[in-house]
C-alpha positions, 0 to 999 in steps of 0.5 A, spaced: 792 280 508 787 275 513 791 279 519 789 285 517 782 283 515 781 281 522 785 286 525 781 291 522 774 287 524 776 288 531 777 295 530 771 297 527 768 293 533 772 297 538 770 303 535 762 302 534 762 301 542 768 307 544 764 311 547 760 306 552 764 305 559 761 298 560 765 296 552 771 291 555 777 289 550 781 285 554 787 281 550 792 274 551 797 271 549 798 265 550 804 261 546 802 263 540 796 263 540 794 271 541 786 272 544 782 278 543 775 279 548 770 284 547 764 284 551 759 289 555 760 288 562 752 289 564 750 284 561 755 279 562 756 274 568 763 275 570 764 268 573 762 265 566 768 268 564 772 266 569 770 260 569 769 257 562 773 262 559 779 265 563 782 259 565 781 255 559 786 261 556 790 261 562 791 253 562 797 250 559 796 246 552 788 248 553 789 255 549 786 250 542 780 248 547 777 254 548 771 253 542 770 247 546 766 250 552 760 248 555 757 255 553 753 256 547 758 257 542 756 261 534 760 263 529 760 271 527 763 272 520 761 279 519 762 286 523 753 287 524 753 279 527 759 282 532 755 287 535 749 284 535 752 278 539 755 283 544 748 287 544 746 280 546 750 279 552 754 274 549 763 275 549 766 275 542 773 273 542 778 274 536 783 268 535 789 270 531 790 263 529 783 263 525 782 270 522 777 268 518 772 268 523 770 270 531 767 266 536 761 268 540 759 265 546 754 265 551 755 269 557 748 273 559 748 274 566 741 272 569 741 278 575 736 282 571 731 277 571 725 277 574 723 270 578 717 268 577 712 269 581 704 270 582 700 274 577 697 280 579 693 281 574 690 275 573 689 272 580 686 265 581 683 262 587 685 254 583 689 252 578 698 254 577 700 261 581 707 262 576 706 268 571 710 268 565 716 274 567 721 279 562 725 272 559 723 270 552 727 264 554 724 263 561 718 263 558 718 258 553 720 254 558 714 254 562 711 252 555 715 247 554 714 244 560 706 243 560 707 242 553 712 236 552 710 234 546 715 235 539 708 238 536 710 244 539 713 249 534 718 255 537 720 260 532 725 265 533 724 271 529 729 278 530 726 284 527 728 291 527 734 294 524 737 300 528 733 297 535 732 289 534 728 286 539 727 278 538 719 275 538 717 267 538 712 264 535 708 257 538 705 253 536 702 246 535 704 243 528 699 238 527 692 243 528 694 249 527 693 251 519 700 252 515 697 257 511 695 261 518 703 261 521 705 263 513 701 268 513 704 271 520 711 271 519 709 275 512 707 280 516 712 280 521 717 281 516 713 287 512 711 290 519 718 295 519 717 297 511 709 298 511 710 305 515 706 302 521 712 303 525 717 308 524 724 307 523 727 309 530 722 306 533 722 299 537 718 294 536 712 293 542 707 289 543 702 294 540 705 294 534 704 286 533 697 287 535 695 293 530 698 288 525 694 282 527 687 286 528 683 286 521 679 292 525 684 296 530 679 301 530 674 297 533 673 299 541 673 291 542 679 287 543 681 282 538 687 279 541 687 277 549 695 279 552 695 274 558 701 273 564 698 266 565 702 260 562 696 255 562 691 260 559 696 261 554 697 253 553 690 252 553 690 257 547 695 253 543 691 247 544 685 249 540 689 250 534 691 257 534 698 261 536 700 265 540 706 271 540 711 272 545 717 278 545 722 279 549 722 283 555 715 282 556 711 279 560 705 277 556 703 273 551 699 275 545 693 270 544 689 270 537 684 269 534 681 271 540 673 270 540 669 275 544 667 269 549 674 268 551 674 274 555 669 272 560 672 266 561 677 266 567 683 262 568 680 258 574 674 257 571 677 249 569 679 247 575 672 248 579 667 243 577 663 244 570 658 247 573 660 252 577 665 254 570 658 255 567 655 259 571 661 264 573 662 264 565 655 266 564 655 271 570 660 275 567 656 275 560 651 278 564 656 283 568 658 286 561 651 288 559 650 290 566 656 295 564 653 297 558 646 298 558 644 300 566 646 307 566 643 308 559 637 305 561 636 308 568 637 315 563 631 313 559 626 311 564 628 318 568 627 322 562 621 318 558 619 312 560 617 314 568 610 311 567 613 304 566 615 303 574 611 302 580 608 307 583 613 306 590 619 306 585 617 312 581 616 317 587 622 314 591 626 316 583 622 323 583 624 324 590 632 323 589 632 328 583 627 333 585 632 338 588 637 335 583 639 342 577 643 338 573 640 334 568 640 326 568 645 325 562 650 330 565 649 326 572 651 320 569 657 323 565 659 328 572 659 320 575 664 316 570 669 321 569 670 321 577 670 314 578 675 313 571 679 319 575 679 314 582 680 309 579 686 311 575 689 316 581 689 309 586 692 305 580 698 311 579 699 312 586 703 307 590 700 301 593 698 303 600 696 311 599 692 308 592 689 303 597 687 309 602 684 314 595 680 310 592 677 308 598 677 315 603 677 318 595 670 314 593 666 315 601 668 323 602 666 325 594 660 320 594 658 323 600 659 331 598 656 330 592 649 327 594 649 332 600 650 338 596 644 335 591 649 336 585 647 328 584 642 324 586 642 318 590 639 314 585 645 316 580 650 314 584 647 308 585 647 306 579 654 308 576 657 304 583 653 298 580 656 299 572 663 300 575 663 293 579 660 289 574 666 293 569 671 291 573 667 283 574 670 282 568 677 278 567 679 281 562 681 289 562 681 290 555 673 287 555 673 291 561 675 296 559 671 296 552 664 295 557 665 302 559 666 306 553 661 303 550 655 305 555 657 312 552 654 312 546 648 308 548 647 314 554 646 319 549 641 316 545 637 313 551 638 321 552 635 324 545 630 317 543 630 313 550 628 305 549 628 306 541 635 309 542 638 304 546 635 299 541 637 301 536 645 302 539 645 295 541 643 292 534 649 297 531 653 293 536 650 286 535 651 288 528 659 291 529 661 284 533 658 279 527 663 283 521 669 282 526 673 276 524 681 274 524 683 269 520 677 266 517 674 265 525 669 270 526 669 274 532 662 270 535 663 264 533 663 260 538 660 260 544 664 257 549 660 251 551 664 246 547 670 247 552 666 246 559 662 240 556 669 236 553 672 238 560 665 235 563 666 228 558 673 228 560 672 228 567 666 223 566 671 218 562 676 218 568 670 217 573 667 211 569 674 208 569 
């Protein structure tokens, strides 16, 4: 009855993965020892095979040793943990001797993965050049290498039922709160049966983040995705987590304030001083982004008394033969460059390089010459797209843009009253968001650059 139980294990696994080229059944009999091996070749390391494998099966008087292998080795009871270890990258073998289980054992091959490198989105001119790459487990080694503590808390977690993808949770366990990782492992497990996610779907970052953010609908991001491994331990180590999937390269930070987003990663390499003024400039880039554009439209419209009677006449000179109105100057303006910008991205590295710069020369140059923009306008929005892009965060970057086009239309209609009266709906806005009892401009990011001041001070003395 045991062999036919077996026997009929074997089949079903033989017949879920018929109609793959790469599904491989091999069988060997040695003495009376008779072995079945069912494994995906692309995703199996064919020397593994052979070397841990294949010659244990094939040395004599060693066909019992085989569940002694270096290899990581599990045991798979049922017809789901079969596949899934297949899925995994993992070779399962059926011993005729043992029919009351199969063995799996650990053959991924490591030819797919990309090698660490540099980040790309995150450069840094001080500081670690690694990045985190496609590997969970590659990841988590970069972690635990700069957080050699037993503190450290890795949590695997498979979810999805028709397409599984494996997450990790880290963590410190001594600061971070008990009640902050339970309350993310609850949602984790409900986020496939709270209809967010659609049954065929599989499971990405996006949606980890919908489930994370008290305010999804907020134009403000609430959870930070980062490549680095340092900006990432630097997280942990104020007693927050973070989520990792696998086969992505980011790590999702949370509770995420909205000062994180200004500070860049090599800003705790430079002196402290220099670290608080590039924080700061990049706080002002961002209201430079949100509110030029609208101010500017404000003052052309009705608040032109307010100027010098040199800078007025020299406005009044740029936009006399001008026959669209200023707010359709300053919106003409953003959807060109969001068209350059996203054209240079698209295209291939040196043809993308070479559009963006010839693109943004000859349309600037056409469109000044033909009077349908002011040189005024396109001085304006030049500025508000470089400290946009000032900032280290894209997704803050990003939120900067969209949110100087509600402040353009009421500096169109109301003028300053309108830009006031936008900002204070922002202000307002940002002071409700929280996550996890952390508000979401709570803190204003001095703390860290006076512990790293004191800390440095401390070595000095000493």
């Amino acid at each position: 009855m045991e062999v036919n139980e077996k026997t009929s294990m074997l089949e079903e696994v033989q017949s879920a993965f018929q109609s793959s080229s790469d599904f491989k059944y091999k069988k060997y009999s040695i003495e009376e020892v008779t072995l079945h091996l069912c494994y995906l070749d692309t995703l199996i390391d064919s020397e593994v095979i052979q070397t841990h494998i294949l010659e244990r099966i094939f040395s004599k008087n060693n066909s019992n040793r085989i569940i002694t292998t270096i290899l990581e080795t599990e045991d798979a009871y049922t017809l789901d943990e079969c596949i899934q270890s297949i899925l995994s990258g993992k070779v399962i073998i059926f011993n005729d001797n043992n029919k009351s289980k199969a063995k799996s054992y650990s053959a991924l091959s490591d030819n797919s993965d990309r090698s660490i490198s540099e980040s790309i989105s995150e450069t840094v001119i001080l500081g670690p050049h690694d990045s985190f790459v496609e590997s969970l487990q590659t990841n988590s080694t970069l972690i635990r290498k700069r957080l050699r503590t037993k503190e450290l808390i890795i949590k695997n977690i498979t979810i999805g039922k028709k397409y599984p993808v494996t997450l990790s949770i880290f963590y410190l366990n001594d600061i971070t709160p008990k009640s902050m990782i339970e309350t993310i492992e609850q949602k984790i497990k409900k986020l496939e049966t709270s209809g967010k996610v659609e049954p065929v779907r599989m499971i990405e970052a996006v949606h980890i983040q919908n489930m994370i953010e008290e305010y999804p609908s907020s134009p403000f991001p609430q959870v930070m995705f980062t490549e680095r491994p340092d900006r990432t331990v630097r997280h942990l180590l104020t007693g927050r987590p973070a989520i990792m999937l696998d086969n992505d390269p980011s790590a999702i930070l949370f509770p995420y304030d909205i000062y994180g987003y200004f500070r860049s990663a090599d800003d705790f390499n430079f002196r402290w001083l220099f670290g608080v003024f590039f924080y700061l400039l990049r706080i002002f880039a961002f209201w430079i982004a949100v509110t030029v554009p609208s101010i500017y439209i404000a003052i052309i419209t009705y608040h032109s008394n307010i100027l010098p009677s040199t800078i007025f006449y020299t406005l009044k000179l740029s936009i006399e033969n001008v026959p669209l109105p200023p707010i359709v100057e300053a919106f003409s303006m953003i959807i060109i460059l969001e068209l350059l910008k996203e054209a240079a991205i698209r295209l291939p590295g040196p043809i993308g390089a070479t559009i963006g710069t010839v693109g943004a020369i000859v349309i600037g140059t056409s469109i000044v010459q033909t009077n349908l923009i002011s040189n005024s306008m396109v001085v304006i929005i030049s500025i508000t797209a470089v400290a946009s892009f000032a900032l280290p965060s894209k997704e803050m970057s990003i939120a900067s843009r969209v949110m100087g086009i509600p402040l353009l239309i009421l500096a169109s209609i109301f003028g300053f009253i309108g830009i006031t009266l936008g900002i204070f709906m922002m202000l307002a806005h940002l002071s409700k968001i929280r996550a996890f009892s952390y508000r979401y401009v709570e803190n204003p990011g001095f703390s860290e650059f006076v512990l790293l001041k004191q800390g440095r001070e401390k070595q000095n003395d000493q």
